[in-house]
Kinemage of the C-alpha trace (Angstrom):
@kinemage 1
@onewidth
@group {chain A} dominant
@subgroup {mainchain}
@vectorlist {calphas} color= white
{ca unk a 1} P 61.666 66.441 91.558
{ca unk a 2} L 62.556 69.712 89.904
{ca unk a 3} L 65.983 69.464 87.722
{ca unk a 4} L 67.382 72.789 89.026
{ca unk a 5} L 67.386 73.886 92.692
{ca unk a 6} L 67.714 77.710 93.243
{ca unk a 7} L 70.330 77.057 95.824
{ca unk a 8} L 72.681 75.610 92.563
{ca unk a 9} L 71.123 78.427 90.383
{ca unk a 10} L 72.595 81.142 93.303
{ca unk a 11} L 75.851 79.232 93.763
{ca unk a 12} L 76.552 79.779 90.098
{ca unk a 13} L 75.831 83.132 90.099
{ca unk a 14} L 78.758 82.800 93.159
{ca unk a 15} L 76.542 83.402 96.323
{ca unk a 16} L 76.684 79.941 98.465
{ca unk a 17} L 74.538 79.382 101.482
{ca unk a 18} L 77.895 79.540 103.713
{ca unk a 19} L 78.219 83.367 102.665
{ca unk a 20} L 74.097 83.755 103.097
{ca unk a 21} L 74.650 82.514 106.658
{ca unk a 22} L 76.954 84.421 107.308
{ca unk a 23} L 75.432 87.457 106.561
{ca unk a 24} L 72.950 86.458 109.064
{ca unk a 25} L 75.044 86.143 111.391
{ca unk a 26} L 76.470 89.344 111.337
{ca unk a 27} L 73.509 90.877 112.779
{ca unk a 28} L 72.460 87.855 115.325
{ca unk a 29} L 71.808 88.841 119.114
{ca unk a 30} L 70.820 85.877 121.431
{ca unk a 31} L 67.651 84.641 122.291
{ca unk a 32} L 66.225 82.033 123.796
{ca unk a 33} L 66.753 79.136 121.777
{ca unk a 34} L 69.871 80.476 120.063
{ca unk a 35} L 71.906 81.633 122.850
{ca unk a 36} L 75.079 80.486 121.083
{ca unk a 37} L 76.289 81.417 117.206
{ca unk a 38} L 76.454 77.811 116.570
{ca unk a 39} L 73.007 77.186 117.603
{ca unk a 40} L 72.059 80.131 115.681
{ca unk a 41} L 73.231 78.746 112.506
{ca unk a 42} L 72.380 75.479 112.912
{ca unk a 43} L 68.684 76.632 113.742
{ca unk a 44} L 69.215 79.524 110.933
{ca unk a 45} L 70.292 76.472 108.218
{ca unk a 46} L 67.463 74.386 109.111
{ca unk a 47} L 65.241 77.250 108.685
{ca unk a 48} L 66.693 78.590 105.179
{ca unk a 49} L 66.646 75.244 103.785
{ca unk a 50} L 62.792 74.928 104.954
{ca unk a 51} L 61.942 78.024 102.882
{ca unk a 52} L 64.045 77.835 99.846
{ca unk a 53} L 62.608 74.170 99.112
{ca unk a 54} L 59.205 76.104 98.392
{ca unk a 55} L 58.769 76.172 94.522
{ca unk a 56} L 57.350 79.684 95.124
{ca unk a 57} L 60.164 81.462 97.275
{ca unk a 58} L 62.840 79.680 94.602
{ca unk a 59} L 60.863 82.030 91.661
{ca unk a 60} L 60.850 85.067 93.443
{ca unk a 61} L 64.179 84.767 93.966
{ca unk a 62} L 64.437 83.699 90.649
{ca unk a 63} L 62.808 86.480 89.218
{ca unk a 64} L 65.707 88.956 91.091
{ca unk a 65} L 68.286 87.174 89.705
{ca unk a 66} L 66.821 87.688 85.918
{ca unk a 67} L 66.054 90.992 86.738
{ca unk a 68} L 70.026 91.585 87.890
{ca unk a 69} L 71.265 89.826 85.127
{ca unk a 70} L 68.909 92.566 82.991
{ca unk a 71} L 70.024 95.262 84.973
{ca unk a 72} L 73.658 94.476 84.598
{ca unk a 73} L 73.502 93.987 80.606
{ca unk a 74} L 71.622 97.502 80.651
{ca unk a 75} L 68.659 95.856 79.227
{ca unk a 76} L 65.968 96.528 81.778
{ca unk a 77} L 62.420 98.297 80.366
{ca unk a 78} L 61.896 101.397 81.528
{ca unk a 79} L 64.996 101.942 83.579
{ca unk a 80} L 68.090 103.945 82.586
{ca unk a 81} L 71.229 101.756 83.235
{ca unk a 82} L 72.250 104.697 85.351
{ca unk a 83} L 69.257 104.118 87.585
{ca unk a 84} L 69.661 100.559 88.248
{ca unk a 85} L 74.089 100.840 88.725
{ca unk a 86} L 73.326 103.680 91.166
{ca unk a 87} L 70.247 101.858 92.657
{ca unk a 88} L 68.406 105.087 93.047
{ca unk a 89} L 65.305 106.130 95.355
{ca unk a 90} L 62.885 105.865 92.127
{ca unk a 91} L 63.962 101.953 92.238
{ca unk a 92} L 61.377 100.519 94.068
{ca unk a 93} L 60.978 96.744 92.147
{ca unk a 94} L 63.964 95.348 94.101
{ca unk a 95} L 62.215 96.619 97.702
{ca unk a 96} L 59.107 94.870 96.643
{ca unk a 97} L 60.698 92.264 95.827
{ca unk a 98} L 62.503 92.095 99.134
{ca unk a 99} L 59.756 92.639 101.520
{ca unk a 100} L 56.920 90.122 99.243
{ca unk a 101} L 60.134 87.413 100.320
{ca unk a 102} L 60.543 88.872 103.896
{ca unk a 103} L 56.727 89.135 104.436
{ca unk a 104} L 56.068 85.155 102.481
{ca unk a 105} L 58.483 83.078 104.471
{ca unk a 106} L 58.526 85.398 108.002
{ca unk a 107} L 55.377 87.066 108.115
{ca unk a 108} L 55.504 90.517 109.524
{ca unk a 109} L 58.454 89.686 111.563
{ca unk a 110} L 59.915 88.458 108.608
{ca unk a 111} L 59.450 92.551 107.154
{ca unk a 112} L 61.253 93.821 110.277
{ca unk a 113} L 63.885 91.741 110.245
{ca unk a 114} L 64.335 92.252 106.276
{ca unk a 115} L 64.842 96.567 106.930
{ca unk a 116} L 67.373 95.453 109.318
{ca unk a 117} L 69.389 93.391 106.985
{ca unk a 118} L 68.636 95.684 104.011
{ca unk a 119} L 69.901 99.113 105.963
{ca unk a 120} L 72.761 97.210 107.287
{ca unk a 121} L 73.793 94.894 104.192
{ca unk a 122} L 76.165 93.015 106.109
{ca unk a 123} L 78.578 90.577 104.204
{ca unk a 124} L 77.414 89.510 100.522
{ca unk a 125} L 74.676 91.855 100.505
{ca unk a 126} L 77.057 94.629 100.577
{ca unk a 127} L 78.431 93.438 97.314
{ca unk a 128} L 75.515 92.415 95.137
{ca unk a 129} L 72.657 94.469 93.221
{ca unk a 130} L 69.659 96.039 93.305
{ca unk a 131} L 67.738 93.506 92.996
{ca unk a 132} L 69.452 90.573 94.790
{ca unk a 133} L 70.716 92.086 97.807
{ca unk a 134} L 66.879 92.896 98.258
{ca unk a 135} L 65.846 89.234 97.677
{ca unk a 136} L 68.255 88.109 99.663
{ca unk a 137} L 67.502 90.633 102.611
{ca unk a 138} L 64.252 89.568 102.158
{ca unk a 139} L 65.248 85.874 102.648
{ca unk a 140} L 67.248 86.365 105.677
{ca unk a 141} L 65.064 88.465 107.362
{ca unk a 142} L 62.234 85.735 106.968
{ca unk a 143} L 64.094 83.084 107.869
{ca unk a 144} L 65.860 85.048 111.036
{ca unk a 145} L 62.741 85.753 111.772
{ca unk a 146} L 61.365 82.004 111.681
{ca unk a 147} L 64.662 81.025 113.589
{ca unk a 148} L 63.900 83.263 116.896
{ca unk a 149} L 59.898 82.857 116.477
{ca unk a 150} L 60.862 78.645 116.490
{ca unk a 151} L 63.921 78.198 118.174
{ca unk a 152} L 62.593 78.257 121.746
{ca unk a 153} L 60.621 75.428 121.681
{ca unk a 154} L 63.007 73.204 120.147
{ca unk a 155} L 65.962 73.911 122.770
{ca unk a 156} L 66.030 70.263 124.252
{ca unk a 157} L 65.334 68.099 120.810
{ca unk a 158} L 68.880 68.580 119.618
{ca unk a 159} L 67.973 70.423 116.224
């Protein structure tokens, strides 16, 4: 069993799962399976925890919370710290970073979900980096995308 898990790593970095959901929520539209919000987030939790107990989704997001940390000490190669506060066009890292997340734990859906969340950057998104509102776009979208794709057959177990 790993010592760390990234969802302490992100909590100390002040981003819980609570304000994760709810970003997700923001942009949720029924569907079978998750007609209600409640069953949305239950489905949605489920889902998140799923993906973020893969050692490989925990680095990537990993890796954007490094590279924010970098970015926010102005110590990033390559990068003027004007580039990285203003999150410019020429940025492109953090969007790889988002859709390699998106695109790992969704699939393609995963990617169209993650441009919704990442032009929209409802609740904690709004307020975070480059480089971790991406990663986290990236993990809602997958995992949005995961709870529509799986909610509909599970509608009588009670999960």
């Amino acid at each position: 069993m790993a010592s760390r898990d990234i969802r302490d790593v992100l909590k100390i970095r002040g981003i819980t799962e609570e304000e994760i959901i709810s970003a997700a929520m923001e942009l949720y539209f029924p569907h079978p399976g998750v007609e209600t919000r409640e069953r949305a987030e239950a489905v949605f939790r489920r889902e998140m925890n799923l993906a973020l107990s893969d050692p490989n989704l925990a680095l990537l997001i990993y890796a954007a919370l490094l590279l924010e940390s970098e970015g926010e000490r102005r110590n990033l190669p390559n990068l003027k710290p004007s580039d990285y506060e203003n999150d410019l066009t020429c940025l492109i890292a953090d969007e790889v970073i988002g859709l390699s997340i998106a695109k790992y734990v969704g699939g393609y859906k995963g990617l169209f979900d993650y441009v919704r969340y990442d032009k929209a950057k409802p609740g904690i998104l709004s307020r975070l980096g480059p480089f971790l509102d991406d990663a986290l776009a990236g993990l809602i979208g997958g995992v949005s995308a995961n709870m529509y794709t799986r909610a509909a057959p599970d509608q009588g177990s009670g999960n």
